[in-house]
N, C-alpha and C positions, 0 to 999 in steps of 0.2 A: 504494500500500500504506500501511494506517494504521501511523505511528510509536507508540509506546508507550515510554513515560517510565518509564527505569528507578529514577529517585529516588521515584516515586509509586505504587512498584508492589511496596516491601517485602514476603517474605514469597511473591511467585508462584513458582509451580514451574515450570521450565522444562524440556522435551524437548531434548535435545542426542543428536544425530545423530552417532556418530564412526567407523561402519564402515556396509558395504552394508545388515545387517538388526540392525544394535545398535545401544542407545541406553544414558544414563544420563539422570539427572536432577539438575538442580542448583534453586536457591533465589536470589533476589536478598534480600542482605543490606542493603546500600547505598552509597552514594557507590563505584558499579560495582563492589564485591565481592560473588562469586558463593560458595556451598558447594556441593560436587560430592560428591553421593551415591557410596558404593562400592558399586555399581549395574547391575549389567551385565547386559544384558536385551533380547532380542527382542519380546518382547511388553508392551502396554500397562498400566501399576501405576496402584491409585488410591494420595490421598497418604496413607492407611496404613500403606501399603503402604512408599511409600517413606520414612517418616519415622522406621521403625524402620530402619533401613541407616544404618551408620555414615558419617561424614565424610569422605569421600579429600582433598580440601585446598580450601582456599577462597583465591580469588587474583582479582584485579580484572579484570577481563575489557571489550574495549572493549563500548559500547553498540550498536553498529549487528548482533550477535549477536542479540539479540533485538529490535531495530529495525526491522531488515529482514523477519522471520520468517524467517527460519535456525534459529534456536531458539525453539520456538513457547511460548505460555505454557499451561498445559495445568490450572492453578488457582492458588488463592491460602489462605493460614492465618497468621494469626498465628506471629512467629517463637520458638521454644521458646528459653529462657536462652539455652542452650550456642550457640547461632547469633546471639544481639546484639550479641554482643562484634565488634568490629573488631581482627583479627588484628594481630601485628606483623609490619613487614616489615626489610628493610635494602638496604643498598648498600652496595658498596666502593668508596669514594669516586676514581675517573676523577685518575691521573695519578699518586693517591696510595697506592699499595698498603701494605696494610696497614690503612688508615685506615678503618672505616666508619662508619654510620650507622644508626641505628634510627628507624622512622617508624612511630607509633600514634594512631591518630586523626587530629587537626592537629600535635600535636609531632614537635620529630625531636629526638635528642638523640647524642654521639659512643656510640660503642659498640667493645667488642675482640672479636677473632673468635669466642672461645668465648659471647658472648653471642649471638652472631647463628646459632649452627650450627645450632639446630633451625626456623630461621625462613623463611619463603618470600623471594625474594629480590624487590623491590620493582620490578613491571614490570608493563606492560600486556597484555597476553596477547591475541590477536588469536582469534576464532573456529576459523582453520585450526589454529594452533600447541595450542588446548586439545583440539581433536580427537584432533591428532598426539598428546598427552599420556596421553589418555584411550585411546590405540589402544598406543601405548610400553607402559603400566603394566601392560593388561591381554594383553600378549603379553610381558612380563617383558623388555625390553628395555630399555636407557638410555634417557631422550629427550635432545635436543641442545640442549635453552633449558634443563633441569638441570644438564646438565654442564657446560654455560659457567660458570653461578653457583656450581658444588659451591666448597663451603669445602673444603681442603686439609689436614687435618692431619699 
C-alpha cells in the first residue's frame, strides 16, 4: 500500500470512518494536526459541501491514519484563514499538579489552569480513540481520553 506524507499533503480532505454507515471529514492542517468537520453523514459530500460545516476540534492525530488508508484522502484545496493557524495545546505537567504548560507552534511557555481551560489537551490521538471520539460526541456521551484531561474547577 502507497504511504502518503502527511506534511506534503496540507489542505486534503480526508474520509474518517467512525460507525458501521457514518462518516465525517477532516483536513490535514500540518505537523499531524487534523480539523474534524461537525459532519455527520452516510453518504458521500463534495468539499462544498463540507467546507461550509463548522469545526468540531482539531487535534494531532498519529500518521499511519491516513498512511495506511484507514482514512482515505478523498481531495485537496487550499486551506481557508480560520484553518492555518496551529491551535494551542497544554499539559499538566506529570508529578507536578497544578503546574502546566502551553504549547503553540514550537514554543511552550508555563501556563495557570484558567489559561488552559478552553484548550485541547496536548496528545497524540490514535485513529481508534478519534473514532471512539467522533462516535462519544455524536451519541452525547462522555469520551474517556476527555475526561482524563477535563480541567476541574
Amino acid at each position: 500500500m502507497k504511504k502518503i506524507k502527511i506534511k506534503e499533503n496540507v489542505g486534503d480532505f480526508v474520509k474518517v470512518i467512525f460507525d458501521d454507515n457514518l462518516h465525517t471529514y477532516a483536513r490535514i492542517i500540518n505537523r499531524g494536526f487534523l480539523a474534524f468537520y461537525d459532519f455527520k453523514t452516510n453518504k458521500e459530500a463534495d468539499i462544498n459541501e463540507i467546507v461550509s460545516k463548522p469545526i468540531l476540534f482539531k487535534i494531532v492525530v498519529t500518521s499511519d491514519a491516513v498512511e495506511t488508508g484507514r482514512w482515505t484522502v478523498i481531495g485537496n484545496m487550499p486551506l481557508e484563514a480560520n484553518l492555518k493557524e496551529v491551535p494551542m495545546t497544554y499539559v499538566e505537567e506529570i508529578g507536578y499538579p497544578g503546574t502546566y504548560t502551553i504549547f503553540h507552534e514550537l514554543d511552550s511557555r508555563r501556563a495557570t489552569k484558567e489559561e488552559c481551560k478552553n484548550l485541547e489537551y496536548a496528545t497524540i490521538w490514535t485513529p481508534d480513540f478519534v473514532e471512539e471520539r467522533l462516535r462519544d460526541y455524536y451519541s452525547g456521551r462522555p469520551n474517556i481520553v476527555l475526561e482524563r484531561h477535563k480541567l476541574n474547577y
